[in-house]
C-alpha positions in Angstrom: 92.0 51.8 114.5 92.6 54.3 111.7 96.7 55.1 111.8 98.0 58.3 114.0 97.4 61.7 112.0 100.8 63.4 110.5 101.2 67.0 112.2 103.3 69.7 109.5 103.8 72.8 111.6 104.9 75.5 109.7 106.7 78.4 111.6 106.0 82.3 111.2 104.4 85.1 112.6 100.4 86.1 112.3 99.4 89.4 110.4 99.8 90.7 107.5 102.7 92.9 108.3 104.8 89.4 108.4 103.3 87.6 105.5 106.0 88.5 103.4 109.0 88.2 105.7 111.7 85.8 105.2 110.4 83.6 109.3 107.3 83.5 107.0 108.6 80.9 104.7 106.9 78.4 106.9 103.4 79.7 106.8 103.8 80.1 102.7 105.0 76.3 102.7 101.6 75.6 104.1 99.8 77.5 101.8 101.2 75.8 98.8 101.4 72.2 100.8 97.0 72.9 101.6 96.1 73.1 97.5 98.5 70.4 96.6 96.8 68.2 99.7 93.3 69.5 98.9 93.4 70.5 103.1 89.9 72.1 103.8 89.7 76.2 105.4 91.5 76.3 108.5 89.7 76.5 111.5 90.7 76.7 114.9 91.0 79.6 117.3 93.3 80.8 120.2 96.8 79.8 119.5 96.5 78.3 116.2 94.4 77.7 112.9 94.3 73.9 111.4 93.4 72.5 107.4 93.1 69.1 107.4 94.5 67.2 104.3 94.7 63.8 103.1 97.9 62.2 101.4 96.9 57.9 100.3 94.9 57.8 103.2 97.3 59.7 105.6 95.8 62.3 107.8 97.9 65.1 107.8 97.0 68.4 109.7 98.4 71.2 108.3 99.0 73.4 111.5 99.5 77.1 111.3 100.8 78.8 114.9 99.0 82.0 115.8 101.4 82.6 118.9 104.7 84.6 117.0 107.5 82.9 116.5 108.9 82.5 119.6 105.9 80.4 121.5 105.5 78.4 118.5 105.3 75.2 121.1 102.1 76.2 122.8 100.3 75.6 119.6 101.6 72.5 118.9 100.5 71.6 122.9 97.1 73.0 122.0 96.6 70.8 118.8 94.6 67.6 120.9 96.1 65.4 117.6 99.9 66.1 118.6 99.3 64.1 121.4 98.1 61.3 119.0 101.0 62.1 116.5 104.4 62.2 119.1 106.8 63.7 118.6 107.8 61.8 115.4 104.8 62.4 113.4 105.5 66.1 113.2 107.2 67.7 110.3 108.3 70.9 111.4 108.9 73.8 108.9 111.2 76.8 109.8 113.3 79.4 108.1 117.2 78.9 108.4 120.1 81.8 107.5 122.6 79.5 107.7 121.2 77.2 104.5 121.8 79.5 101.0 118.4 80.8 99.6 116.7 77.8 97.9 118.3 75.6 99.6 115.9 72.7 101.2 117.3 70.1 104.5 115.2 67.7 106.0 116.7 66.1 109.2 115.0 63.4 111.8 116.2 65.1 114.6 118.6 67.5 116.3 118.9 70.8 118.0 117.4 73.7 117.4 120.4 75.1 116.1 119.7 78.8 117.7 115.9 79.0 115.8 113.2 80.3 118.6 110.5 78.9 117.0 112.1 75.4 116.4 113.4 75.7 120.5 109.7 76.4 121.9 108.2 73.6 119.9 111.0 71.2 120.8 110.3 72.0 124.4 106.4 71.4 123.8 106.9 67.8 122.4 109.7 67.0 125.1 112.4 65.9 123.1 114.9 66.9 120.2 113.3 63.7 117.9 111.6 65.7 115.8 111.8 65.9 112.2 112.2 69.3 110.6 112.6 70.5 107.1 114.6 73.4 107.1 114.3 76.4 104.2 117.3 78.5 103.4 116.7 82.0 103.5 120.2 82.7 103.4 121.6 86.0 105.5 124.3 84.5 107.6 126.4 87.2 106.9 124.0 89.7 108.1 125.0 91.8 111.6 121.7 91.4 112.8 119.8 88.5 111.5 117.0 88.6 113.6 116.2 92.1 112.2 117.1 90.5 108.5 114.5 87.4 109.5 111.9 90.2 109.6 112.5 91.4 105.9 110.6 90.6 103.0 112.7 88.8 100.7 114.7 90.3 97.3 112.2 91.0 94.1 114.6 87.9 92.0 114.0 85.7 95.4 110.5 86.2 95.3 110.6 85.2 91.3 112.2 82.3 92.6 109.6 81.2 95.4 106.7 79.5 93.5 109.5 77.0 92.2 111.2 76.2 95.6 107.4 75.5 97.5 106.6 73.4 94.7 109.7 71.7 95.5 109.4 72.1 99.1 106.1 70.7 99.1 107.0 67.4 97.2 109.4 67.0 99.8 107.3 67.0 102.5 104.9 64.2 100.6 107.9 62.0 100.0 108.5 62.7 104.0 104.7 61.7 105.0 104.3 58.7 102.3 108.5 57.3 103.2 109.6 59.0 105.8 112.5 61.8 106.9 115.5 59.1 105.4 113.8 58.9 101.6 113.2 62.9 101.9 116.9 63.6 103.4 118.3 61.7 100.1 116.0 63.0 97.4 115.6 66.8 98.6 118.6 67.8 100.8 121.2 69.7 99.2 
């Protein structure tokens, strides 16, 4: 029996009116993570799109939510392969304001630390054992951060971007090929 697919669910919001907002960090992670896997178009309809990819002989479904941020889980619930995956074999991808810009933090588990997104797709899978890797976007000194969440990011951030999904993106192989404790030590910080 071929091993259980890998799920990476990246978080953000459809349309191009969000594509180049800070919530969207997760949907640009994918993007990058899809040419560095070789992941085929994404297909899919309803609630999400999919690109499959292939990592020394890993399945991994690259899983892009079409629900907005907030219902993030009923994609996930959609995706027949979750099922086959658990809750472990996700890798969830989600913007944080708490973690400086640039910053990267993969975790094995937790809360969802006040993230939407992260709370409807932890209530999908039924349990707070999920792996994330979280992206600082920084802003935790903004008065309203769900209205800063919503902004595209600074001209010298978006100079900076390429460099941190690059980076991003080799974490998240070292997470699928060793799993969340050899990622945690070689990207976190």
């Amino acid at each position: 029996m071929p091993p259980s697919p890998q799920v990476v669910v990246g978080l953000g919001n459809p349309g191009p009116r969000y594509a180049p907002t800070r919530h969207n960090i997760g949907f640009r992670l994918l993007d990058r993570l899809a040419r560095d896997l070789g992941a085929g178009p994404e297909t899919g309809a309803g609630s999400y799109r999919v690109a499959w990819g292939e990592l020394e002989g890993i399945r991994v479904a690259l899983l892009r939510p079409m629900t907005f941020m907030n219902r993030s889980g009923d994609a996930v619930a959609a995706l027949p392969e979750s099922a086959l995956a658990g809750p472990g074999g996700h890798l969830v991808v989600l913007d944080d304001v708490w973690l400086p810009f640039g910053a990267l933090r993969f975790r094995p588990a937790g809360g969802p630390g006040g993230h939407l997104g992260l709370t409807s797709v932890l209530e999908a899978l039924g349990t707070e054992a999920v792996p994330r890797l979280r992206m600082g976007v920084g802003g935790a000194e903004e008065a309203d951060l769900a209205d800063y969440v919503l902004r595209p990011f600074a001209p010298e951030e978006e100079e900076r971007i390429e460099a941190w999904l690059v980076r991003a993106s080799e974490g998240v192989r070292v997470h699928l090929r060793e799993g969340p404790a050899a990622a945690m030590s070689r990207f976190n910080g």
